[in-house]
KEDRENLUM-152022 format. One record per atom (N, C-alpha, C): residue number from 1; chain; x, z negated, y negated. Coordinates in steps of 0.02 Angstrom, whole numbers. Layout:
<pts>
PT   i ch      u      w      v
PT NUM  A      X      Z      Y
...
</pts>
This chain:
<pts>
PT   i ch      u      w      v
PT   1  A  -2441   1727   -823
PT   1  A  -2376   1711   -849
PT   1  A  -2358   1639   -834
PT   2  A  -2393   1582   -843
PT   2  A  -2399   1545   -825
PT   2  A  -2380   1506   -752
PT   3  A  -2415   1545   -724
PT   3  A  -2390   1570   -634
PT   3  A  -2307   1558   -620
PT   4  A  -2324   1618   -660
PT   4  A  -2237   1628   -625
PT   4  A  -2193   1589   -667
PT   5  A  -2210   1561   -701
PT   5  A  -2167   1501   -751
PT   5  A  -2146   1450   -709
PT   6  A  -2206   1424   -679
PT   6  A  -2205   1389   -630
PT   6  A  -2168   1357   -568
PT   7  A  -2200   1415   -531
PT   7  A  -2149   1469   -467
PT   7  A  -2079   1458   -509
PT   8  A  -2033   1470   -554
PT   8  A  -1978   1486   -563
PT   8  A  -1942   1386   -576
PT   9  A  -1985   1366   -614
PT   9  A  -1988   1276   -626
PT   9  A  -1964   1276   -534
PT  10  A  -2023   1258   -517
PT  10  A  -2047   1234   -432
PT  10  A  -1956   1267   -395
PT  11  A  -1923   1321   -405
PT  11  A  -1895   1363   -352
PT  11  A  -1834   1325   -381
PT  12  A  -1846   1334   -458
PT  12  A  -1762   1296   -481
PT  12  A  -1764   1210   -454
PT  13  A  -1818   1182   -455
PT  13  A  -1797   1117   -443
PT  13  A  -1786   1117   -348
PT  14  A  -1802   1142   -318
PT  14  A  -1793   1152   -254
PT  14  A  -1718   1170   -230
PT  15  A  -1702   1221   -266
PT  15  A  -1624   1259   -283
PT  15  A  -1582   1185   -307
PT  16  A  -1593   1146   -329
PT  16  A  -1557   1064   -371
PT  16  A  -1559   1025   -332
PT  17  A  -1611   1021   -293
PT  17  A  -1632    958   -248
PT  17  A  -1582    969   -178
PT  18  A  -1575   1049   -160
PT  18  A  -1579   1077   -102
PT  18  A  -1473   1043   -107
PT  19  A  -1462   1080   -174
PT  19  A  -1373   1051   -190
PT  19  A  -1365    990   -188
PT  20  A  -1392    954   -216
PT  20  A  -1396    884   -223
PT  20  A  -1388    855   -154
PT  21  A  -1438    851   -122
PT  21  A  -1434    848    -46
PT  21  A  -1383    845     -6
PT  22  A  -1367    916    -23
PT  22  A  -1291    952     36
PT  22  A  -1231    908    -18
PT  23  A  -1226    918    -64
PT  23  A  -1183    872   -109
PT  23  A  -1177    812    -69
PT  24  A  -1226    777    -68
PT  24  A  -1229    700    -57
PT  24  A  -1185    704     28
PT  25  A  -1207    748     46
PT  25  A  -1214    744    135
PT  25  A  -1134    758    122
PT  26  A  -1110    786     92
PT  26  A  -1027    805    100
PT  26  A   -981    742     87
PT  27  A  -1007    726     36
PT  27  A   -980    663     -5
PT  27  A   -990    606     68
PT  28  A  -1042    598     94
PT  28  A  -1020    551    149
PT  28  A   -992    583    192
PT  29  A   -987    630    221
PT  29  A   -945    672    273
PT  29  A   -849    647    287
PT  30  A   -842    669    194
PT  30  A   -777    643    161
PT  30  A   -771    555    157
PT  31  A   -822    534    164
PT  31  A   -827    460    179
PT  31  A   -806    440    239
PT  32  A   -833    440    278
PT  32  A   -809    458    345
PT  32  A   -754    455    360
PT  33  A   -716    517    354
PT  33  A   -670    544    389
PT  33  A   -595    512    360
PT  34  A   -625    486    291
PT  34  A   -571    426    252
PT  34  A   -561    387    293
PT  35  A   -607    356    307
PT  35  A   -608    291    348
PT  35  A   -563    280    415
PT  36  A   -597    337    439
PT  36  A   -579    364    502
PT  36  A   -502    358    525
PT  37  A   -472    401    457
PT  37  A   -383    406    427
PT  37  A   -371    348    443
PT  38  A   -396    308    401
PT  38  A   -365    250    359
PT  38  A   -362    201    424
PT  39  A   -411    206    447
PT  39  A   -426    154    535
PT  39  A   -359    178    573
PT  40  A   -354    240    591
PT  40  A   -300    273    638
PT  40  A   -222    261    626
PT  41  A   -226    230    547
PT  41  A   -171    252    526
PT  41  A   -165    163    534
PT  42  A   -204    127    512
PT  42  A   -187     49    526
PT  42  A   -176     42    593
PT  43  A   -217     66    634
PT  43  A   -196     49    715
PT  43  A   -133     88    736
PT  44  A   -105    150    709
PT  44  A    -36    177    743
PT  44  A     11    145    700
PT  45  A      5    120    648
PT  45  A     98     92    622
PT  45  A     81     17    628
PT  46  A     80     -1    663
PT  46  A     72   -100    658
PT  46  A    139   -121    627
PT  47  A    178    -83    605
PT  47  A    285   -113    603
PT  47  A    253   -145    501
PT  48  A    304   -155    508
PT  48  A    277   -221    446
PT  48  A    303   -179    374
PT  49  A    328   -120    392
PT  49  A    362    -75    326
PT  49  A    297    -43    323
PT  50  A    243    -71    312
PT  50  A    184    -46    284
PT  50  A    207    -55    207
PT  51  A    167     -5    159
PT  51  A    157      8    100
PT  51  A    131    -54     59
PT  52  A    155   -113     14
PT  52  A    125   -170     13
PT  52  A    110   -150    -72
PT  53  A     62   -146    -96
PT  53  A     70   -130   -193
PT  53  A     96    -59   -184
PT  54  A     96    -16   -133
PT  54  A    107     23   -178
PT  54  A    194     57   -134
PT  55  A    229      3   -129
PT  55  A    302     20   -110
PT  55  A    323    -13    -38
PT  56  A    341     54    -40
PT  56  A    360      6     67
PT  56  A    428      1     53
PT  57  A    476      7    127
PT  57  A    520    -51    104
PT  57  A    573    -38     96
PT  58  A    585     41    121
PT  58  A    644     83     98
PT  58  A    638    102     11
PT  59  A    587    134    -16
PT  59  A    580    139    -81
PT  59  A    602     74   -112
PT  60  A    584     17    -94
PT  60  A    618    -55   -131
PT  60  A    675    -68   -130
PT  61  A    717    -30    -58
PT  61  A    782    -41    -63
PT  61  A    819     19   -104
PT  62  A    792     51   -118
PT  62  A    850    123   -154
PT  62  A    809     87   -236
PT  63  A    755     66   -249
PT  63  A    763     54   -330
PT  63  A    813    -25   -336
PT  64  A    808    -53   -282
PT  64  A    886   -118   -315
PT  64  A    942    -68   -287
PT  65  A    967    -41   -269
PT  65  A   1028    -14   -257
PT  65  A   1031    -76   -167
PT  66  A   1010    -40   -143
PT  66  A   1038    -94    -95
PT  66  A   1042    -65    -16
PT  67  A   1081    -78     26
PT  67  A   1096    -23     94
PT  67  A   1073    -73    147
PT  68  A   1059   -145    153
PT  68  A   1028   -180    181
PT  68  A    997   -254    143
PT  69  A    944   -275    199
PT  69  A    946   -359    173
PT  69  A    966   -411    197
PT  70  A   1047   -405    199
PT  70  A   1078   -486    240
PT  70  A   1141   -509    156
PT  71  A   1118   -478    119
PT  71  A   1156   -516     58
PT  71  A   1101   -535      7
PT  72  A   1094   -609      2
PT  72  A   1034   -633    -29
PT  72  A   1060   -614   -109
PT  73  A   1133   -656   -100
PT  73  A   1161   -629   -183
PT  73  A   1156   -561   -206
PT  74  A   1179   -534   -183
PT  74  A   1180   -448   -193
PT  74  A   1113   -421   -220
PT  75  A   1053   -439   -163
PT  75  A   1000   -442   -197
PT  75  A    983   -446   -260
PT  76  A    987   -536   -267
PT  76  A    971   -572   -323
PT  76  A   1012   -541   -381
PT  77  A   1071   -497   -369
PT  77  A   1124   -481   -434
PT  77  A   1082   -431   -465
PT  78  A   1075   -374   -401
PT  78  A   1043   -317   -413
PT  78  A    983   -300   -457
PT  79  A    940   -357   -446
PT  79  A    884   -366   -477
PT  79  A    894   -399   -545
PT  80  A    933   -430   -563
PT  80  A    945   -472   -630
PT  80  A    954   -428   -669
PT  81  A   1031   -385   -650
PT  81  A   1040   -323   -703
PT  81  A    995   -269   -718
PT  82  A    966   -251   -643
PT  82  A    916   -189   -673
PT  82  A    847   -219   -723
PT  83  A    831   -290   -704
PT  83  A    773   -304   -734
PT  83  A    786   -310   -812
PT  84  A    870   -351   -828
PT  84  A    893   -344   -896
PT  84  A    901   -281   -952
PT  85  A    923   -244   -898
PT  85  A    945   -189   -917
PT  85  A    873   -143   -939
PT  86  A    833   -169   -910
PT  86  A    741   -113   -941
PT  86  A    696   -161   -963
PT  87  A    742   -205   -998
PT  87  A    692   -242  -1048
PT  87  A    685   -216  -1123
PT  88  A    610   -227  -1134
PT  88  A    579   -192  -1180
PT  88  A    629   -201  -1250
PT  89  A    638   -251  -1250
PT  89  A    668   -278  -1322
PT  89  A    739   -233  -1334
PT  90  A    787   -206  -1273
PT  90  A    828   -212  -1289
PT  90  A    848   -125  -1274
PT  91  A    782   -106  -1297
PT  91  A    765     -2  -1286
PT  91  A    740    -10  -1216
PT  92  A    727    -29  -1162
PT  92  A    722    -28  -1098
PT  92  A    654     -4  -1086
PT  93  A    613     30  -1028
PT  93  A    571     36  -1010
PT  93  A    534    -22   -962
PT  94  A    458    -34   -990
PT  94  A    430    -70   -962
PT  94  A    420    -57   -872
PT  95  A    399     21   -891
PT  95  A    393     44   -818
PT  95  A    447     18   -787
PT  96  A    489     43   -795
PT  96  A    528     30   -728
PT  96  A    553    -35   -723
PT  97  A    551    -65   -765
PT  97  A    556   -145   -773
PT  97  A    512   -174   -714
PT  98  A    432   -144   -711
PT  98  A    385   -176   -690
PT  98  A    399   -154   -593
PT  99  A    447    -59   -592
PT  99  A    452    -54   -523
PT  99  A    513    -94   -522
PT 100  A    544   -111   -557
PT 100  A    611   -167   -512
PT 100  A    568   -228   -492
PT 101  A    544   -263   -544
PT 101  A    513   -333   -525
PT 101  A    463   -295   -457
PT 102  A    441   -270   -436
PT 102  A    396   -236   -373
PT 102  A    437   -236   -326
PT 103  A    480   -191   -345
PT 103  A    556   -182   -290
PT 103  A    575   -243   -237
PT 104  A    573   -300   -283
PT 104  A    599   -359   -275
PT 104  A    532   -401   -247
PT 105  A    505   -397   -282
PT 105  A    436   -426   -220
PT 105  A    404   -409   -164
PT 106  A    442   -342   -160
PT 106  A    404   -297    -82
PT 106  A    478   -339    -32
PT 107  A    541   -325    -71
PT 107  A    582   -363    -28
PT 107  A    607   -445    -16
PT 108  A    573   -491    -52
PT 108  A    549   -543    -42
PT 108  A    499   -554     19
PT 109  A    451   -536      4
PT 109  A    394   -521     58
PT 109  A    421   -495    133
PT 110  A    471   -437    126
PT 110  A    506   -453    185
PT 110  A    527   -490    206
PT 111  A    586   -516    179
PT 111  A    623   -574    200
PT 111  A    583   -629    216
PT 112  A    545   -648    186
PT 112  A    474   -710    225
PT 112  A    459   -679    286
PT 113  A    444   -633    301
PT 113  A    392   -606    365
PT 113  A    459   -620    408
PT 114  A    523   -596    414
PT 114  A    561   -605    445
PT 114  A    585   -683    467
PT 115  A    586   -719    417
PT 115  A    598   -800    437
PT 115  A    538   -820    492
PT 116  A    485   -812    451
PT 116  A    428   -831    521
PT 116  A    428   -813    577
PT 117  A    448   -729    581
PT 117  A    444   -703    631
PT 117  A    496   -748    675
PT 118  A    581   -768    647
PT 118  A    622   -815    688
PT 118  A    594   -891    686
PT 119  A    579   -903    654
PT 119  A    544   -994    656
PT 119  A    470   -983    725
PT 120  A    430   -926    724
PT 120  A    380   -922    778
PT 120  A    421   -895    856
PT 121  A    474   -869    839
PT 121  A    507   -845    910
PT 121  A    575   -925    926
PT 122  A    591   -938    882
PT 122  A    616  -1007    889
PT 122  A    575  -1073    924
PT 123  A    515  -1076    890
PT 123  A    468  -1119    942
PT 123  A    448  -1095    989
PT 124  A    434  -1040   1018
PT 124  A    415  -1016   1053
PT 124  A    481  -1024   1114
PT 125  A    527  -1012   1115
PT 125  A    603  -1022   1142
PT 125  A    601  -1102   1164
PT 126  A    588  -1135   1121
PT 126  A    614  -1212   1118
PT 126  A    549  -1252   1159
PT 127  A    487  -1226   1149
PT 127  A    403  -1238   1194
PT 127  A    427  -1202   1267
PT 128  A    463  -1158   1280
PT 128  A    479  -1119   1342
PT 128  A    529  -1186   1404
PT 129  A    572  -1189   1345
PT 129  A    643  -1231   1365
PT 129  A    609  -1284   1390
PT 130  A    561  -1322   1359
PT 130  A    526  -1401   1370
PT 130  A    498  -1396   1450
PT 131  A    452  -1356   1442
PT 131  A    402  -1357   1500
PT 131  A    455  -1353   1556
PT 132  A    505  -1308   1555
PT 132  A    549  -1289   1622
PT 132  A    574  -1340   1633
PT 133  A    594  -1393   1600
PT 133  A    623  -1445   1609
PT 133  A    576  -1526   1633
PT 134  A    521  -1480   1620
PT 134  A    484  -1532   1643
PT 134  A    456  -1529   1710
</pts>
């Protein structure tokens, strides 16, 4: 009796070990192939409407109400009222308080990348102009 007590111990921990194993081996498999994504997906969109926090850059523009970014005011209006308007104190939701203030920092963050991008193509123009003239 004993025996086969045993035998059944020995077969179940083998049967645990054997899952465990293939478990583990999947779990990196899915490791992997994350990576893999995540690599493919950084090297095919290099364009700067990457997802920054969370919100890329069309989602930032439909929570200010906004159809482009060449009105700084419009912006800045957009964001005052909605941020007033979902403040806690006054019944407002924090959430969406917290996606306007987001809203507004994913499109800040644009607008910087864009100045550099003209201040680095501006020197770059003006370093061009020099040399030819020299």
């Amino acid at each position: 009796m004993a025996k086969h007590f045993a035998r059944i111990i020995v077969y179940g921990a083998q049967s645990v070990g054997r899952a465990f194993v293939k478990a583990i081996r999947q779990e990196i498999e899915a490791s992997r192939a994350a990576a893999s994504h995540h690599q493919m997906i950084k090297n095919k969109c290099q364009c700067h409407d990457l997802t920054v926090k969370g919100m890329s850059l069309h989602e930032a523009q439909q929570i200010l109400n906004l159809k482009d970014l060449s009105s700084i005011e419009e912006i800045q209006g957009n964001y005052e009222h909605l941020f007033r308007a979902n403040e806690k104190s006054t019944g407002g939701s924090f959430y969406i308080q917290s996606k306007v203030f987001r809203a507004k920092e994913r499109i800040d963050r644009e607008l910087l990348h864009r100045v550099k991008k003209d201040v680095i193509k501006d020197t770059h123009q003006a370093a061009t102009k020099t040399v030819k003239e020299s």
